[in-house]
N, C-alpha and C positions, 0 to 999 in steps of 0.2 A: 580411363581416369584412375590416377594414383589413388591407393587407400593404405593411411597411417594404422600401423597393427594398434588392436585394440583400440580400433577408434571407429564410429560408424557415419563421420563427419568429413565430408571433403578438405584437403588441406587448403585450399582457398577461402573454401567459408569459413574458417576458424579463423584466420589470417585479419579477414574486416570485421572480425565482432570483437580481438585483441584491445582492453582500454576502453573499450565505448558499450560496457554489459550495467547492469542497473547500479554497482557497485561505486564506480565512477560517474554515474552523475550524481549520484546523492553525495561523494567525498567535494564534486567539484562546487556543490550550493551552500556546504559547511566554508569550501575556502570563499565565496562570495560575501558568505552571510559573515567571515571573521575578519573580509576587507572592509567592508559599510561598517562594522563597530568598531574597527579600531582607531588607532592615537592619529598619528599623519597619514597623509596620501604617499609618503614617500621624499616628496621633497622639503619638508619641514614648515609646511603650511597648515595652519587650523583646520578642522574638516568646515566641509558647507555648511553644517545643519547650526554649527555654534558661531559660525559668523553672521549667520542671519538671525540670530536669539541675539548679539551685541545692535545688531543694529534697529531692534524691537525697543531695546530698553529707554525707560523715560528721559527727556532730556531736561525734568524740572530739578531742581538743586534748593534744598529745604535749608535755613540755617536758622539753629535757636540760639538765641545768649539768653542765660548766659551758656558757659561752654559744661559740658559735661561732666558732672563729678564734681562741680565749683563750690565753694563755700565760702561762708559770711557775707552771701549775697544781701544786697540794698532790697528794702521792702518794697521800694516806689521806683519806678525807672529804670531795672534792671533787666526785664524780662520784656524782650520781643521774637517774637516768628516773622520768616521771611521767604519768602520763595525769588528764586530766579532762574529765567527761562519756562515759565512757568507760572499760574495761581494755588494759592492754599486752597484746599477743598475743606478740610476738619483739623482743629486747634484743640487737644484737651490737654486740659493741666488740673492735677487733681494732686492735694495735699494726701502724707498718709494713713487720713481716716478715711479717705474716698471722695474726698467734699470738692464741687467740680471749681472752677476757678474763672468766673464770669469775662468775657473778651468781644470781643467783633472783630473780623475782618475787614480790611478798608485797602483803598488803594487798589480798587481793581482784582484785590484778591494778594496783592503784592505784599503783604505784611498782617499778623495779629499782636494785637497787646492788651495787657488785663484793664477792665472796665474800673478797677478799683488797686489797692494797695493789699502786696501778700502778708502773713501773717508772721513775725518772729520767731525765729527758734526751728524753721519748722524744716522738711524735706518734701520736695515736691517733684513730680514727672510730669514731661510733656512728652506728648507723642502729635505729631504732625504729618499731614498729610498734600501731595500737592500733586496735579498733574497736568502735564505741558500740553502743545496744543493738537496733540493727537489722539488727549485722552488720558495718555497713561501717567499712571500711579508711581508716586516715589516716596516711601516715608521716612522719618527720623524719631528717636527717642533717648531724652535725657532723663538727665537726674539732676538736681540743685539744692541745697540748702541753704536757707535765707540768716542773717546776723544775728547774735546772743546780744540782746542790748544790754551795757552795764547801766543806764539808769530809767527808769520807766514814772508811766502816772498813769492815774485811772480817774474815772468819773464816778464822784459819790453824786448818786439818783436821787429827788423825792418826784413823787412820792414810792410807797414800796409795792415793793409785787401784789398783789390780790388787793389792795386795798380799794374800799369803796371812799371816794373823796367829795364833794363838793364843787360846785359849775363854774369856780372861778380859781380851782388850783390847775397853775401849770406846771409842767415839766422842766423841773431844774435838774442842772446837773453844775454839780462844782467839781474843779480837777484840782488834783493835787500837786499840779508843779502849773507856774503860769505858762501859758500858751500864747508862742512866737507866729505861728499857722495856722489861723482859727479856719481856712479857707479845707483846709486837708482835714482838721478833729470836725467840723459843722458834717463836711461831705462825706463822713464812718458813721454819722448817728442820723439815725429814719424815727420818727414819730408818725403813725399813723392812727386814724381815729374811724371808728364802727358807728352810728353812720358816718359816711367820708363826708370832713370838712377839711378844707386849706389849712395847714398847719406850719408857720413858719419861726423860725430860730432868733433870737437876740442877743448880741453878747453883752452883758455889764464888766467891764475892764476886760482882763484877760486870764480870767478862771472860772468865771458864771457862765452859763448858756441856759437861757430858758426859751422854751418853747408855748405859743398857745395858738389858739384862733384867731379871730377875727372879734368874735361876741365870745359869750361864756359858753361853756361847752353845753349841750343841749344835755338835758336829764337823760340817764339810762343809756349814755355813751361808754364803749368800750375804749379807751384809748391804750397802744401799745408802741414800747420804746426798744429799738434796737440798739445796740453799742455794738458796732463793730471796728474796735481801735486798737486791734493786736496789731501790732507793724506801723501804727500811723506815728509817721515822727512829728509830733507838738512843738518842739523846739528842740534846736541844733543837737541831735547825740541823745533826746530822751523819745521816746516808744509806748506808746499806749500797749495795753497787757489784755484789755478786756474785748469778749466776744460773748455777748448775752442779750437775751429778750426777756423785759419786765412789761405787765399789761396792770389795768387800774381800771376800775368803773368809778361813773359818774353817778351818785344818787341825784334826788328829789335836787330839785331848783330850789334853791333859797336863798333869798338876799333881804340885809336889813338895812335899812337906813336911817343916821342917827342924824337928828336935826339939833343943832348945838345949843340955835336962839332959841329952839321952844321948850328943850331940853327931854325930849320924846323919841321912843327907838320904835320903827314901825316894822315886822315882820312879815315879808310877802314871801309863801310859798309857791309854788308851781302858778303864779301868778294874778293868787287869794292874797288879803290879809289875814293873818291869821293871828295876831296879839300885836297890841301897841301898850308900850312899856315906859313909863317914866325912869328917868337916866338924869347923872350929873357928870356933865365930861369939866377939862380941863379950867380952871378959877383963871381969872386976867393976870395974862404973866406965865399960863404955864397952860396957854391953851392947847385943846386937841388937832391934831394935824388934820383937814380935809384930805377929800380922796377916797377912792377906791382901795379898801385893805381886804387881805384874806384871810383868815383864821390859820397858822402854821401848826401850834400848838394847843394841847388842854393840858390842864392840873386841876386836879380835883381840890388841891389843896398846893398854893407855894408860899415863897415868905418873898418878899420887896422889899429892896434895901436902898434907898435914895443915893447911897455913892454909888453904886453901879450904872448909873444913870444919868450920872452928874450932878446930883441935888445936895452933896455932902449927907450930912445928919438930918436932914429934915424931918427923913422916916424908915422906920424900918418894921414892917409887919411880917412877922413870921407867917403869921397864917393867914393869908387871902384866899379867901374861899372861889369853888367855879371860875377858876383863870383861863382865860383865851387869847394868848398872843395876837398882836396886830401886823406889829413892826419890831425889825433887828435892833430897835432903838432904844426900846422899853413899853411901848402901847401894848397894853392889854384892854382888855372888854371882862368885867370882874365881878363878882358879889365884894359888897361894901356893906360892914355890919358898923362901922366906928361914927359914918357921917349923920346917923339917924333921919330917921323914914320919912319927916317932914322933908328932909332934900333933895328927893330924889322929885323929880317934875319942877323945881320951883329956884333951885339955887345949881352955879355950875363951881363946884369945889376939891375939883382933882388936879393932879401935876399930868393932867396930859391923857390918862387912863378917860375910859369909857365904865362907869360906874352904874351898878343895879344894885336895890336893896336885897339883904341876906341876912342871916343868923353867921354868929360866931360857931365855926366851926364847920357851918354849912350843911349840917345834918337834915335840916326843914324843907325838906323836897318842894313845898307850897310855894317859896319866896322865886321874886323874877327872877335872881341870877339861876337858884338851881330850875329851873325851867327852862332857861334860853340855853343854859351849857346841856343838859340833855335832848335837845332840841337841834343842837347844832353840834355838824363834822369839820375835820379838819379841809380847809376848801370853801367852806361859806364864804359869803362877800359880806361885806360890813362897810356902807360908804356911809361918810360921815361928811356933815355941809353944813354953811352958817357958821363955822367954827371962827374965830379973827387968830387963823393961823394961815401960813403957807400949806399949798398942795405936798402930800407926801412924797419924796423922790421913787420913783420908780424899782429901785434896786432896793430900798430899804424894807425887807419881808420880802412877802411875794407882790405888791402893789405893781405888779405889771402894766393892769390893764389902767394905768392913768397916762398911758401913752395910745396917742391916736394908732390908727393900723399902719399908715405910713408911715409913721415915725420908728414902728414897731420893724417893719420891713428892713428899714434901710439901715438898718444895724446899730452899734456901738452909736 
């Protein structure tokens, strides 16, 4: 056997271990491991592992309008979600203060739209989600801002925030441009009442909307009014602005009832008598209106001017003492110092007013008027009967409640 100098290795054996010693398999697992990560296979085809990641992906297809980055979007009927190929699974659309943007899904999943109208001026994100019928997830995310209206209205409330009122004031609201869409400004404002009673809406022409019950509101009722009319279009090109909650308590029950023929004011509280009052309402010619009224206003002290009311010069009293609005027409409920205290119970000698004896000036806490005006909130009821006048019109004050429930229901 041949031996190579300086070698102690058959020339054979060296010959089969040439290439195949540990060196070369570990160079030959680097060239494996740099064929499995690289770009093509060689002939210009995608590798496997990313053709089967394309054929994993969802086949649902999300679309929002509006389109992305849009502006001077419509308040109302601008914004829907859509899937195809596919159901929505999650719908958020959040103004940005974070305020979520109320919707449902319908259609099998096949579309979302907001439950109400979005707000003016403002910018808002949807992010959507939907996934096809193998499960998988595909989502989308916009951006939108909604139109700068150039002319707008709001609703002036009574009564005001915190205020404690009386079982027969409703919820007015007056706007200050008339109203083309009462169906859209009724559907932004929520009246709800603590304990929950049915609460429904009325329009007088087309800038009133008052709200009540059924009966008077029940004593120690919380009732609260939401306005939400940013974005609501009232008529063609104007936009409500307001987005607020105002709440009101109901004190003590109190209702008085004025009898014209006897000429008698009887006051029941929580459903006591508690004082019966001689009164002299309206002289023949200038009787008192019958009807359901409610107290809007007090004055401790006002003056009565017979033009403002239609009387010309008949009269004009600076100073009427304990004044209590009835009606937008001129009816008040009053201390009367001029007619003298034989006529109160026995003669009816006013233009329409509800009269109680009083002192000039009204300082004598003892006399009826200043007794009933301390006695009574804005909110009392005052139903006056017997009188040989017509029923007061309903829009005239707050005399709401001289409309039946049904008649109250079914609108204008």
């Amino acid at each position: 056997m041949d031996v190579q100098p300086n070698s102690g290795v058959p020339a054979r054996r060296r010959r089969r271990h040439r290439g195949g010693g540990p060196l070369a398999l570990l160079l030959g697992g680097l060239l494996f491991a740099v064929t499995a990560c690289g770009g093509d296979d060689g002939d210009g085809n995608a590798p496997a592992g990313k053709a089967g990641a394309d054929k994993a992906a969802s086949q649902a297809a999300v679309t929002i309008a509006p389109k992305d980055g849009a502006e001077d979007v419509a308040t109302s009927g601008a914004l829907k979600v859509t899937a195809q190929k596919g159901k929505l699974k999650s719908v958020k659309v959040k103004d940005g203060k974070g305020n979520e943007v109320g919707g449902k899904i319908s259609g099998g999943g096949a579309r979302w739209q907001p439950s109400g109208h979005l707000g003016a001026s403002t910018e808002y994100t949807v992010d959507a989600i939907a996934v096809d019928g193998q499960g998988r997830e595909s989502a989308e995310h916009s951006t939108f801002t909604t139109l700068v209206p150039k002319n707008t209205f709001i609703g002036q409330y009574t009564p005001e925030n915190g205020q404690q009122v009386g079982v027969g004031m409703p919820v007015s609201i007056r706007f200050t441009r008339g109203i083309t869409d009462p169906r859209a400004v009724e559907g932004a404002i929520k009246v709800t009442a603590k304990p929950s009673v049915p609460v429904e809406g009325h329009w007088f022409g087309n800038d009133r909307l008052d709200f009540r019950p059924e009966k008077y509101w029940a004593a120690g009722t919380k009732v609260t009014l939401t306005l939400n009319l940013d974005g609501v279009e009232g008529r063609p090109g104007v936009y409500g602005t307001q987005a607020k909650e105002v709440s009101f308590t109901v004190g003590r029950s109190q209702v008085s009832t004025v009898d014209a023929s006897a000429k008698k004011m009887t006051v029941v509280r929580d459903g006591k008598t508690i004082k019966t009052i001689p009164i002299t309402a309206g002289a023949p010619g200038t009787e008192t209106y019958n009807g359901q009224m409610v107290i809007s206003e007090k004055h401790p002290v006002t003056r009565m001017n017979g033009d403002t009311v239609g009387f010309g010069g008949e009269y004009d009293i600076k100073d009427v003492p304990h004044a209590m609005r009835l009606s937008n027409s001129g009816t008040f409920i009053h201390g009367n110092y001029w007619s003298g205290k034989p006529t109160f119970g026995s003669r009816n000698a006013s233009h329409g007013c509800v009269g109680l004896f009083d002192q000039r000036g009204g300082g004598d806490g003892s006399t009826p008027a200043a007794w009933f005006f301390g006695n009574s909130l804005i909110g009392d009821v005052v139903i006056v009967k017997n009188s040989h006048d017509e029923t007061i019109q309903p829009d005239n004050g707050f005399s709401d409640w001289n409309l039946s429930w049904e008649q109250w229901k079914a609108g204008q």
